[in-house]
N, C-alpha and C positions, 0 to 999 in steps of 0.2 A: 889325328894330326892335322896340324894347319892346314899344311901342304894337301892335304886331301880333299878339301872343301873345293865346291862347283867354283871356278875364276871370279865369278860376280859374285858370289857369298866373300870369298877373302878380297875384293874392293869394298864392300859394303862393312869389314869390319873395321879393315884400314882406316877409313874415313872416319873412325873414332878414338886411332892415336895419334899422339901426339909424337914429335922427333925422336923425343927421348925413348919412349916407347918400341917406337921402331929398330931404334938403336937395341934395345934390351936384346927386342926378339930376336934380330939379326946375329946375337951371337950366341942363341942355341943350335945351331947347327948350320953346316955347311948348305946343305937345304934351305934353311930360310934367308941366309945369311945370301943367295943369289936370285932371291926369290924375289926378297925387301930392298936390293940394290937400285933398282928402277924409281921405288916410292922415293929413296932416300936423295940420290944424288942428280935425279934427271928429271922430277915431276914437280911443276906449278899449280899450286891450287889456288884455285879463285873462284867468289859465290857471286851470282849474279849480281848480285846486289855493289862489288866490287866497280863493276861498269855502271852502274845505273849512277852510282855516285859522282862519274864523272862526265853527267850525261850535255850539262851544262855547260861543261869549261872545255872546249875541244881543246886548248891548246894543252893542258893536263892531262887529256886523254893521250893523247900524242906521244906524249913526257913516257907514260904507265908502260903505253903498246911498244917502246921501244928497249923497254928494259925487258921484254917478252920477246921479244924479234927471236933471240938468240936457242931460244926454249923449244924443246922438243917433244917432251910428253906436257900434256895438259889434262889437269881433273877440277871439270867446274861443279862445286858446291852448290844444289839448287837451293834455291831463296823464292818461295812461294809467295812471299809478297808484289815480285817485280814479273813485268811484261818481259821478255824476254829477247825481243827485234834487237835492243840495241847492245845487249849482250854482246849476241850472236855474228853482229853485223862486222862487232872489234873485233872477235876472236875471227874474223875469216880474213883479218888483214895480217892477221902471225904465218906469211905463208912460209918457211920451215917446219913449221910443224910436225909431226913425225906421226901423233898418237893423242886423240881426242875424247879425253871420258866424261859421257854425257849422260850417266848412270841416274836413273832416280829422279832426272829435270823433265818433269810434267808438262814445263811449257814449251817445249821443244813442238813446232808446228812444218808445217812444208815449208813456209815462207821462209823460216829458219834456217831448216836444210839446205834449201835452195842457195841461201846466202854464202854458209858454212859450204858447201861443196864446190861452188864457183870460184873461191878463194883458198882453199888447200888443197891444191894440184898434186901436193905431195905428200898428203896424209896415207899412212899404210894401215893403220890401227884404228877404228872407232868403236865405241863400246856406246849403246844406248838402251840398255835394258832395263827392263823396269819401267818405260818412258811409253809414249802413245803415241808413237809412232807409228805409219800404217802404209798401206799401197804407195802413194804420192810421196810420199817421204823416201821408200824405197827405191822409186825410179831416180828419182835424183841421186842416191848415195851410186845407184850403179852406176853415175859418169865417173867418177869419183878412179881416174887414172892409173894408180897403181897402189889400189886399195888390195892388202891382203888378211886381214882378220876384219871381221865382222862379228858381233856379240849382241842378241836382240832378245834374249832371255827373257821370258815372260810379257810378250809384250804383245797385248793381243788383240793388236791390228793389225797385226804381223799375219796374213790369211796367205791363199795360193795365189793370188793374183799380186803380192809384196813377192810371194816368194821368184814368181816368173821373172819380176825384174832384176832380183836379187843373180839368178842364175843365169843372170849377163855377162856377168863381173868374173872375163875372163882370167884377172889375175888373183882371186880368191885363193889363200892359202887354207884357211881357218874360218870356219862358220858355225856360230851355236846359237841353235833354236830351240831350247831348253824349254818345255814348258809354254809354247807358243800353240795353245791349245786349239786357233782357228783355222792352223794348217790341216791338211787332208791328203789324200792317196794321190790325189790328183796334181794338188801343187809339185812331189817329184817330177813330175814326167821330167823335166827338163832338165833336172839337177846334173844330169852326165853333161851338160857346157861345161861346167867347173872342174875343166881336166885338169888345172892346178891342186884341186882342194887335196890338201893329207887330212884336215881331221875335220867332222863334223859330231856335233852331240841334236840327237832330235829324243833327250829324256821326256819321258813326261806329256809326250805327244801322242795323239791320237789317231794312230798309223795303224793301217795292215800290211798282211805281206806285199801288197801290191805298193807298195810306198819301197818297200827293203828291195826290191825287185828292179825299184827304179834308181833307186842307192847304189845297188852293185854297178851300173856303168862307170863307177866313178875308179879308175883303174890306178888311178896313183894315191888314192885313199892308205893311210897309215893308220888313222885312230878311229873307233866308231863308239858313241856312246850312247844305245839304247835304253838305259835304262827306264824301269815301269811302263815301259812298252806292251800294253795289256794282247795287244792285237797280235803283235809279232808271235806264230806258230814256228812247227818244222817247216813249213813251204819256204817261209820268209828266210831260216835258214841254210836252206839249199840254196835259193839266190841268192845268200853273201857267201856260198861256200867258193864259188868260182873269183873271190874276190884275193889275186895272189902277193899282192904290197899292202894286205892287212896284218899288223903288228899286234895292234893293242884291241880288242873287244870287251864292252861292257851292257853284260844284258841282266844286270842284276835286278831281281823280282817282275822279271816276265817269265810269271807264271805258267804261260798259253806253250811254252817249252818243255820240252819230255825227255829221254835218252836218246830217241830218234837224232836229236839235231848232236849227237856228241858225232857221229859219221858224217855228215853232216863238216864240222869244225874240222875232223883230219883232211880237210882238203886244199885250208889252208894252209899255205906251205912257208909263213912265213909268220902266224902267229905266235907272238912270245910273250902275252899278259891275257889271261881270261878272266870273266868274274861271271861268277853262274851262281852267287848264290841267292838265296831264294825264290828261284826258279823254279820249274819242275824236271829238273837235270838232277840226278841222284849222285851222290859220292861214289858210288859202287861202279856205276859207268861207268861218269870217268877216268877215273882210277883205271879201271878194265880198258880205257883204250890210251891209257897214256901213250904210250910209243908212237902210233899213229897220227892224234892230235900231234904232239908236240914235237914231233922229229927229234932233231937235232938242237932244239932250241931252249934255255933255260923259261922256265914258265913259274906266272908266279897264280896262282889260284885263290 
């Protein structure tokens, strides 16, 4: 299913339909049909190269930036041919802004960031995964006022010393480090600042228990997405066992996992989505402690 794909996998397909397209998909189901709302009726796409074209006539530029004033999601098309300063410099005069997707644009540099966060005082949303972004880039995004989703997927500059400035950002709802292979045990320590955060994904990282250890402070946490979590054992979780505003967990194929951690999971007292497969969690466990795992709560397995 669409709807199932990692967030920056369905941007990354989006960006290859067209309206009509999107129209199709929106009416297969009520699920896409609120999914594709965003793309369709609130989001501006423009490729670098859009500003580079009017790098010459300000007063055209002027003209462009004000038919944008009004505009609330933004997805800029990278265009590898162009520098990227002057880009950057217009999009940080849209200050409404709402929501900035800067997905896949390579040239995104500090100087950039710098610009862009000094000028969307009111951006909640940026998305720049895939891009090369790194420490310097992250201290900046954390002045960034009343930011609450972050998405840095694969992006690996993204080390523990991005992450320390990242867990400044006390109004962080949403953070996904997907694949940001240059994080470590040690970049957590700090992550319990983000007493806001409900959902974090650290798939595909290079974590041990002492990372999920430093996870669990995060007490108003709702979603966790582990997955390929090689490192994560039973230790790891026993420390998200004390974790009681955990809803949704996903530790599919971490393997380092055995029936130990099914006792373990009954501690949470508010989990209502698990995914254990391909792990070393057996059917026959779980199963055997349904009642306890899942209380009172519909579960989906």
């Amino acid at each position: 299913m669409f709807s199932e794909l990692f967030p920056e996998i369905q941007e990354r397909v989006l960006r290859y339909c067209s309206m009509e397209d999107l129209k199709n998909l929106s009416l297969a189901n009520k699920e896409h049909r609120e999914l594709l709302q965003p793309h369709m009726f609130h989001t501006v796409r423009v490729s670098e190269s859009d500003f580079e074209d009017l790098k010459d006539d300000p007063q055209e530029t002027n003209k462009q930036l004000e038919k944008l004033y009004s505009s609330k999601i933004l997805l800029v098309v990278p265009d590898v041919k162009y520098t990227s300063l002057w880009t950057y410099t217009s999009i940080s005069k849209l200050h409404h802004l709402r929501e900035l997707n800067l997905d896949y644009c390579e040239n995104v540099d500090s100087t950039c960031i710098h610009i862009l966060c000094k000028g969307l005082l009111r951006l909640k949303v940026l998305k720049v995964s895939f891009s090369t972004i790194s420490s310097p880039e992250c201290k900046s995004i954390s002045t960034l006022p009343v930011l609450e989703e972050l998405y840095t997927c694969q992006c690996k500059g993204v080390d523990n010393e991005a992450l320390s400035h990242l867990s400044t950002i006390s109004t962080l709802k949403v953070l996904a480090l997907r694949s940001c292979v240059n994080i470590s045990d040690e970049g957590f320590r700090s992550i319990g600042n983000l007493n806001r955060l409900e959902y974090l994904s650290v798939n595909d990282c290079s974590l041990t228990d002492t990372a999920f250890f430093y996870i669990s402070s995060l007490k108003n946490l709702k979603k966790l997405d582990a997955l390929d979590c090689e490192g994560l054992t039973d230790t790891g979780m026993s420390h998200l066992s004390g974790m009681r505003s955990l809803q949704e967990l996903n530790v599919l194929w971490c393997s380092c996992l055995t029936n130990a951690s099914v006792r373990h999971m009954s501690r949470m007292r508010s989990l209502s989505m698990l995914d254990v497969r391909w792990s070393g969690i057996s059917d026959v466990s779980l199963l055997a402690h349904v009642p306890q795992v899942f209380h009172q709560n519909m579960i989906s397995v």
